[in-house]
VOTITI-477864 format. One record per residue (C-alpha): residue in three letters; x, y, z. Coordinates in steps of 0.1 Angstrom, whole numbers, padded with zeros to 4 digits, always signed. Layout:
BEGIN
alaXYZ...
//
This chain:
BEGIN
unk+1469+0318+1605unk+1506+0326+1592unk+1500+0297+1569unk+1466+0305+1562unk+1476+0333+1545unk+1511+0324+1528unk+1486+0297+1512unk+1467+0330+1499unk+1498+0348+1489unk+1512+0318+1466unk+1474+0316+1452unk+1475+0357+1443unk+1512+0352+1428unk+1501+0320+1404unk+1473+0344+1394unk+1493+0370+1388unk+1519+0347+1366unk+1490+0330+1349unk+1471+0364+1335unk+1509+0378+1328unk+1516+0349+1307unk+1484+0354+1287unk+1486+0393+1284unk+1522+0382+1274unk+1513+0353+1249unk+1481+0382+1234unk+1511+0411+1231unk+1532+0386+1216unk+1505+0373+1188unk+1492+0411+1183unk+1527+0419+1174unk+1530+0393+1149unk+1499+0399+1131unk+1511+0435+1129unk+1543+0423+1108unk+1523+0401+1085unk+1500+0433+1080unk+1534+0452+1072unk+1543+0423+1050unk+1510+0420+1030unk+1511+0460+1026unk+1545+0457+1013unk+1534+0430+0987unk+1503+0448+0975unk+1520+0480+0969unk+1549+0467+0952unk+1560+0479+0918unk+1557+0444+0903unk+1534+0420+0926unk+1545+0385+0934unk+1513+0366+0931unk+1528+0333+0945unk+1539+0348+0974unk+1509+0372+0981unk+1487+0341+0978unk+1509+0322+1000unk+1504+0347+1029unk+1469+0356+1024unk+1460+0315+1028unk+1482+0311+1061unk+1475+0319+1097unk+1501+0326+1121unk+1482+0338+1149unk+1462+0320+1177unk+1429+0327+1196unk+1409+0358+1187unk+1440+0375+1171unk+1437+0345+1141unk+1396+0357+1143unk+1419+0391+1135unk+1436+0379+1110unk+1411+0362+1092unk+1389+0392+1090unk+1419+0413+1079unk+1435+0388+1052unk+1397+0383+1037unk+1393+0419+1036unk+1430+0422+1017unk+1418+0392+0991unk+1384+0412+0987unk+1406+0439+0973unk+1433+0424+0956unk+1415+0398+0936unk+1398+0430+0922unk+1429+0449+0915unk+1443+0415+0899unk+1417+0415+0872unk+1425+0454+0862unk+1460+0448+0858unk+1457+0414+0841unk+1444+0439+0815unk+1467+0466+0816unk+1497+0443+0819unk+1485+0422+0789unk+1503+0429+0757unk+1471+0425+0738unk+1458+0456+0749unk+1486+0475+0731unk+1487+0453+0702unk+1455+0464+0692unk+1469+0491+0673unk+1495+0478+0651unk+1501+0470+0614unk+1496+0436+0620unk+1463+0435+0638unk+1451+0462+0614unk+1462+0432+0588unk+1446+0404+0608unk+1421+0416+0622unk+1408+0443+0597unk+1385+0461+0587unk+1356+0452+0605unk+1381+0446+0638unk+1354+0430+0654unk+1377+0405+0678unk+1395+0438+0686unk+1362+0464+0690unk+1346+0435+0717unk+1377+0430+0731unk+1380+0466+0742unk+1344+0469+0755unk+1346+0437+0774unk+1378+0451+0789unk+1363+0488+0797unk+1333+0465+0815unk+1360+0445+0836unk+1376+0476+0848unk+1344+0496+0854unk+1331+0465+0879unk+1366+0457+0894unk+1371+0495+0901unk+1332+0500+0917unk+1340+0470+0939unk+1373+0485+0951unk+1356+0516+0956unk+1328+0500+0983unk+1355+0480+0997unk+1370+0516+1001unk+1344+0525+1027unk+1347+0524+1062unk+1318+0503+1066unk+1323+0473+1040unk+1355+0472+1059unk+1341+0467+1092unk+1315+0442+1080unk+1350+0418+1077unk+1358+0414+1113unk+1318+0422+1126unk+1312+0385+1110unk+1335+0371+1138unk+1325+0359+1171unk+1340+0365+1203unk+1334+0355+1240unk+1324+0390+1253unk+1314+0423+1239unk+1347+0439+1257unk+1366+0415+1236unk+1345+0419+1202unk+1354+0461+1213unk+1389+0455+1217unk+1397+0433+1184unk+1373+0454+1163unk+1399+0484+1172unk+1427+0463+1171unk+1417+0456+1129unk+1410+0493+1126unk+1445+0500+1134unk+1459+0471+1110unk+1432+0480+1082unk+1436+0520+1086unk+1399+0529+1090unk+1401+0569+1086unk+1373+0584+1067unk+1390+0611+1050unk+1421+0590+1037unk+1392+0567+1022unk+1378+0599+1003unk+1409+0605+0993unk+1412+0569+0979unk+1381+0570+0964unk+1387+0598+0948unk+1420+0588+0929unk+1407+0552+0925unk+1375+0573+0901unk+1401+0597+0882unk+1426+0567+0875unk+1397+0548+0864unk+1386+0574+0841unk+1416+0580+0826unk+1420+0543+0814unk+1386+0542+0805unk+1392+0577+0782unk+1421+0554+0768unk+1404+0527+0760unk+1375+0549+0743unk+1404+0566+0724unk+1419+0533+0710unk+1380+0525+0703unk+1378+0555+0683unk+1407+0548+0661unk+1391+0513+0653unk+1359+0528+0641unk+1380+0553+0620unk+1393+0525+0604unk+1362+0506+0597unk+1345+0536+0586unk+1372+0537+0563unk+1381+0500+0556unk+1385+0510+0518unk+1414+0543+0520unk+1438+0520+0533unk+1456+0492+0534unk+1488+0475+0552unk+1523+0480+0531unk+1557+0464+0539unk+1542+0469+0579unk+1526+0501+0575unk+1495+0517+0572unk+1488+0536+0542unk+1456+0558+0534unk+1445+0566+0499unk+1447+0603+0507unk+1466+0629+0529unk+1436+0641+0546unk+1428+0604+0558unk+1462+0601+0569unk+1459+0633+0588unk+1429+0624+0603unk+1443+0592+0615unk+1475+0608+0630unk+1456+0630+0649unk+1432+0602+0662unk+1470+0589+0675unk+1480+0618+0690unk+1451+0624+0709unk+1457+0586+0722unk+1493+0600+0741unk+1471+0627+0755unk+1455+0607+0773
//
C-alpha cells in the first residue's frame, strides 16, 4: 500500500514539474513578446524612423506556440499602420514638396505648372487615403479583427491571448477618440497647406504674363501683383 501510494506521489510531483515548466516556458515567451512590443513602439515613434530596422523586426518571430499566433496578429496589425504612415511621410519628407515654390520651378516648370499642380493633388489624394486607413485601423474593432483571424485549441485559450494582444496593442476606446481625433486635425492642416501652395500656383498661371524669373527671383510687372503674391506666401506660414 506504502508503495502504492509513493508511486502516486512521484506521478502528482512529475505533474506538477511538467505544468510548471510550461506555465514557466508561457511566462517566459509572454515576456518577450512584450519587449519586442516595447521595441517596435520605440521605432514607430521615433523622431527619425529606421526603416531597415523596423522591417527587420516586423518580419521576425521570436516567440513560440500561441504567443507567435500573438505576435503575428500584433506585428500585422503594426505593418497595417505603418505602411500607411510610410506613404504620408514619404511625402512630407520629400524635398519636392517644398521645391514647388521656388525661382527655379516657377522657371522650369512655368506658367502653366502643370507637373507641379498634379503633383500636389495626387499628393493631397495619398494623404487623404493613407490618413482614412489609419483612422479605421484606429478603431477598436479593425484592431481585434488582427488576432480574431487566429486559431487556438480552446475558447479559454482564444480568451486569454485575445486579452493578452489587448494589453500589447492598447485597446481603450477613448485614447482611440483621442487618436482619431488628432490623426483628422493633422490631416487637415497639411491638406490646408497643400491647398495653400495650390493656390499660389494658380495665382501664377492666372497671371503667367506679370511676371517673370530675374537673376533667381520673381518679379511682377506691378506692385499690386507683387502684393498679392506676398500675401498668398504669408498666408502659406499660417498654416
Amino acid at each position: 500500500m506504502k508503495k502504492v501510494i509513493t508511486i502516486i506521489l512521484i506521478l502528482i510531483f512529475i505533474f506538477i514539474v511538467v505544468v510548471g515548466a510550461f506555465s514557466i516556458k508561457d511566462i517566459l515567451e509572454e515576456n518577450k513578446l512584450r519587449d519586442e512590443s516595447e521595441l517596435l513602439l520605440e521605432l514607430t515613434n521615433a523622431e527619425e524612423y529606421d526603416d531597415s530596422k523596423i522591417s527587420e523586426v516586423l518580419n521576425r518571430t521570436i516567440t513560440k506556440g500561441d504567443c507567435a499566433k500573438v505576435e503575428k496578429a500584433l506585428k500585422e496589425y503594426v505593418k497595417a499602420e505603418y505602411e500607411e504612415t510610410k506613404k504620408i511621410r514619404n511625402i512630407l519628407e520629400n524635398e519636392k514638396i517644398y521645391n514647388v515654390l521656388t525661382p527655379e520651378n516657377y522657371k522650369n516648370d512655368g506658367p502653366e505648372f502643370e507637373e507641379s499642380l498634379k503633383y500636389i493633388e495626387d499628393s493631397k489624394n495619398t494623404i487623404k487615403e493613407a490618413s482614412d486607413k489609419l483612422i479605421l485601423l484606429m478603431d477598436d474593432s479593425e484592431k481585434l479583427k488582427f488576432i480574431e483571424n487566429q486559431t487556438f485549441n480552446t475558447n479559454e485559450d482564444k480568451k486569454y491571448y485575445i486579452n493578452f494582444y489587448k494589453e500589447l496593442i492598447s485597446v481603450d476606446e477613448n485614447a482611440n477618440k483621442t487618436d482619431m481625433e488628432n490623426m483628422n486635425k493633422s490631416t487637415s492642416d497639411v491638406i490646408s497647406f497643400l491647398d495653400s501652395m495650390k493656390e499660389v500656383l494658380e495665382f501664377l498661371k492666372e497671371n503667367k504674363n506679370e511676371w517673370n524669373v530675374e537673376n533667381n527671383e520673381l518679379v511682377f510687372t506691378s506692385e499690386k501683383l507683387s502684393d498679392e503674391f506676398n500675401n498668398l506666401i504669408d498666408k502659406l506660414g499660417e498654416e
